[in-house]
C-alpha positions as CSV (number, residue, x, y, z in Angstrom):
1,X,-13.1,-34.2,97.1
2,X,-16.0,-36.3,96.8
3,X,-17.6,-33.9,94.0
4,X,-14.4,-33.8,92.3
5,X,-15.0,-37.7,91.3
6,X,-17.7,-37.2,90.4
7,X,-17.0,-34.1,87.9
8,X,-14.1,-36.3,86.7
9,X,-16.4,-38.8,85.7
10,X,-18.8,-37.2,83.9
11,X,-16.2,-35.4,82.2
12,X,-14.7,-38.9,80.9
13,X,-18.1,-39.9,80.0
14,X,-18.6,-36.4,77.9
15,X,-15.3,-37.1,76.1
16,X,-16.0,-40.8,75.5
17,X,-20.0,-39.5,74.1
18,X,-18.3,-37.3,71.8
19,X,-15.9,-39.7,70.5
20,X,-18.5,-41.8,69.7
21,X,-20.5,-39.0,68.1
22,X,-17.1,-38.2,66.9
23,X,-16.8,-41.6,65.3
24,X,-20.8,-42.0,64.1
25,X,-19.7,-38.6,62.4
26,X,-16.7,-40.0,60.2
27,X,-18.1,-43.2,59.5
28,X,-21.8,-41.7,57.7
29,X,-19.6,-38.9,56.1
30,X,-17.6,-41.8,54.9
31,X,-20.2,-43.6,54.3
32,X,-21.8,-40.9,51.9
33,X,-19.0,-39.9,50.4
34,X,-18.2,-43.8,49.2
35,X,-22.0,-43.7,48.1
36,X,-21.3,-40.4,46.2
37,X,-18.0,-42.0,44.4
38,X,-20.4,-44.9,43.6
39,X,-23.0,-42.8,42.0
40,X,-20.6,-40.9,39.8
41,X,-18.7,-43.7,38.8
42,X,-21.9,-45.5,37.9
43,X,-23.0,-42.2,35.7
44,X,-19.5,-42.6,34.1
45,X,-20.0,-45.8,33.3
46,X,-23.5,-45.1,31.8
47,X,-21.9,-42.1,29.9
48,X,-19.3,-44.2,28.4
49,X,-21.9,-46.8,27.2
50,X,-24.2,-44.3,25.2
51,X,-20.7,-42.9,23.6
52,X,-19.7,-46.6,22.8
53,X,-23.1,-46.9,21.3
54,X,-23.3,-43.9,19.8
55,X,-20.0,-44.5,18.0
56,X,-20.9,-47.7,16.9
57,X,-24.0,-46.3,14.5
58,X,-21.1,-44.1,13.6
59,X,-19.2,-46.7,12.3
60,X,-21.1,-48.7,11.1
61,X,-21.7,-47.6,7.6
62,X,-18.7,-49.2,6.3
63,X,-19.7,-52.1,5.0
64,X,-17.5,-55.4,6.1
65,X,-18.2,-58.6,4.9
66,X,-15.3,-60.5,3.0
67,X,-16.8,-61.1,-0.5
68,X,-15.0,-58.9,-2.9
69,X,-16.7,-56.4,-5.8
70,X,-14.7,-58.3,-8.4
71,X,-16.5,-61.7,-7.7
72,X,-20.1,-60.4,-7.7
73,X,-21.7,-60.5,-11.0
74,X,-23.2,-57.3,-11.1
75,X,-24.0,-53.9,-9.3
76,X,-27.9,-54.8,-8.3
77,X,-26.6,-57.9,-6.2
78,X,-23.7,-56.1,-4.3
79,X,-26.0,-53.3,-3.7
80,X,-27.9,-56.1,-1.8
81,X,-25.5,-57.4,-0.5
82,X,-24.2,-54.6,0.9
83,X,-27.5,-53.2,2.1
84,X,-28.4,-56.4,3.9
85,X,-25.4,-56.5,5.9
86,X,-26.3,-52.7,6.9
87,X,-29.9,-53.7,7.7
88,X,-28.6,-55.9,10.2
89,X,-25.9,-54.2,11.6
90,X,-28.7,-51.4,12.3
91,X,-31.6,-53.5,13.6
92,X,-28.8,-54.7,15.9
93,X,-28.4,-51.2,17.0
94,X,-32.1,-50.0,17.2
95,X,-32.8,-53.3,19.8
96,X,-29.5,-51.8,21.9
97,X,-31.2,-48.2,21.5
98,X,-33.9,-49.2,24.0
99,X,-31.7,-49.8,26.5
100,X,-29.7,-46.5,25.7
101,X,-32.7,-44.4,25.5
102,X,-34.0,-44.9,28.9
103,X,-30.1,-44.6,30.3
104,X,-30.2,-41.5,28.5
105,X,-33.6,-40.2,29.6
106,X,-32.7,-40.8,33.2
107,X,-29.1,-39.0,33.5
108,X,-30.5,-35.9,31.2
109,X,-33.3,-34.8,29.0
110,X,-31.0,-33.3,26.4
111,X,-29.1,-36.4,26.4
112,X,-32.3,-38.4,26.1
113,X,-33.6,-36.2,23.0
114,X,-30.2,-36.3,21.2
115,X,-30.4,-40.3,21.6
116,X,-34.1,-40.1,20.4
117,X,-32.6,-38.2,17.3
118,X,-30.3,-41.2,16.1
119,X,-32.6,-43.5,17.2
120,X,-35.8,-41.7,14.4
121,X,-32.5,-41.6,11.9
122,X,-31.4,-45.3,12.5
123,X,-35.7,-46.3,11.8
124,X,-35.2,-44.3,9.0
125,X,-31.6,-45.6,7.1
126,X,-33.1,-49.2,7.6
127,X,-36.4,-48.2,5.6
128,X,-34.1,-46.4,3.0
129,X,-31.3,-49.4,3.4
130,X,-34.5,-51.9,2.9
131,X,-36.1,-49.8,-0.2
132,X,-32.3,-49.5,-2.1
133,X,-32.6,-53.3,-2.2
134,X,-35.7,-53.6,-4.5
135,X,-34.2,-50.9,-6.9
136,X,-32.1,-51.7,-10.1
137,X,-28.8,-49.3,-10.1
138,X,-28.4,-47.0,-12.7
139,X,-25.5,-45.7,-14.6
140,X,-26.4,-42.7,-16.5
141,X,-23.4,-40.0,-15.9
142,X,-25.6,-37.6,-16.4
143,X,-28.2,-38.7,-13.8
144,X,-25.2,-39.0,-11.1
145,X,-23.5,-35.8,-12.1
146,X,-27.5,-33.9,-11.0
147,X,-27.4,-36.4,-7.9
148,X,-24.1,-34.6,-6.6
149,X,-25.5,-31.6,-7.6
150,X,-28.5,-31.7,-5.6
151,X,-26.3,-33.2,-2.2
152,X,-23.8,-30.3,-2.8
153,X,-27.2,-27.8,-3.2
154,X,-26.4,-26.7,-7.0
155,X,-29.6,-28.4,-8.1
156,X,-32.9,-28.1,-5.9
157,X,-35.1,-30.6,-7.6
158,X,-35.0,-34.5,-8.3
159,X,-37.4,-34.8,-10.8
160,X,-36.9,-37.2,-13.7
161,X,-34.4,-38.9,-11.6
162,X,-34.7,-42.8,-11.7
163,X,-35.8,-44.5,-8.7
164,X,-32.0,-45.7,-7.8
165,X,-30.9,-42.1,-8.3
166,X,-33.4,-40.5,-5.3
167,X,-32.9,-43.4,-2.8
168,X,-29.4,-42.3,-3.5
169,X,-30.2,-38.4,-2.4
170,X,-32.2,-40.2,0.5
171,X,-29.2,-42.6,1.6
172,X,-27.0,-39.4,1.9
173,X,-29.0,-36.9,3.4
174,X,-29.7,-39.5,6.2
175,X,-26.1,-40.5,6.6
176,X,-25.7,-36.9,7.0
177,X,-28.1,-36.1,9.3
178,X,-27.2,-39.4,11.3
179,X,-23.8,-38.4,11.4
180,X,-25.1,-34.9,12.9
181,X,-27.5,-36.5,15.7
182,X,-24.6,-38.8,16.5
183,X,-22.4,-36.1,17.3
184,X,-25.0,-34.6,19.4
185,X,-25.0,-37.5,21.5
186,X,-21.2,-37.6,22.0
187,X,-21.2,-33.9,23.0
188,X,-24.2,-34.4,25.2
189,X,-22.8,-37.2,26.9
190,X,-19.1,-35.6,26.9
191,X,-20.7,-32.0,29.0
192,X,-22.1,-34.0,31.6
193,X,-18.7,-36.0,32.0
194,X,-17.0,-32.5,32.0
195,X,-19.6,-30.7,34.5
196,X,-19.5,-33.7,36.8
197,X,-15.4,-33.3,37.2
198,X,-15.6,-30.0,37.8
């Protein structure tokens, strides 16, 4: 009977070692799996960010501040006024891109590229923005009629244009090819949200 007892016990003290083991088990799977909830909502939160950002440099060609067209005295200083505002609005933007660019960078390389893109096309409208600013608006409807037909690709060449005419052409083909790297970003960001649910 005596080795009965003693089988008992060790049997209770197998059960109550893999409890514990048991336990240890459930609390680091639980642990890891909270880490792992952590770690994806962080990365959401990151991915929501750069699309915040992204749509931001999206928006923020419409120019907002209150003075109205009718009480500015002439094209030249709304044009300067309106570039200015811009200018600012998009240095604003390049000094968050830092931040952004490394977010980016770490989650995904075609996520950091696509970020790099706007960032080049940002440098670029506030040179163009910058340059408008020191140019004199013209109003020749013959000169604007070959602008719109060299952005819809009718007309190839922008010679003879006046200066205001091919900062014009340069203005639009960067909005347009900012608007295209910004929607790179938002689908970039957008398939890693989608692959990470799934």
């Amino acid at each position: 009977m005596e080795w009965l007892k003693e089988w008992a016990q060790v049997l209770s003290a197998g059960i109550t070692l893999l409890a514990v083991f048991v336990a240890l088990g459930i609390g680091v799977a639980s642990i890891l799996h909270t880490q792992s909830m952590q770690k994806r909502e962080r990365k959401e939160r990151l991915l929501n960010e750069i699309i915040e950002w992204a749509l931001e440099v999206s928006s923020c060609s419409s120019i907002s501040f209150l003075t109205k067209y009718s009480e500015i005295k002439n094209m030249w200083e709304y044009n300067i006024m309106a570039a200015s505002d811009l200018v600012d609005k998009y240095d604003n933007l390049e000094k968050q891109s830092e931040y952004i660019s490394r977010i980016a960078l770490k989650l995904e390389d075609s996520l950091g590229n696509a970020v790099g893109e706007v960032v080049s096309n940002i440098k670029e409208r506030q040179i163009l923005l910058t340059k408008s600013m020191g140019v004199k608006p013209t109003f020749d409807v013959n000169e604007m009629q070959r602008v719109l037909d060299i952005l819809s690709g009718k007309a190839q060449t922008s010679d003879g244009l006046s200066e205001h005419a091919k900062i014009e052409i340069a203005l639009a083909n960067n909005a347009k090819a900012l608007n295209k790297s910004v929607n790179n970003v938002i689908e970039e960001a957008v398939k890693i949200k989608t692959r990470d649910i799934g």
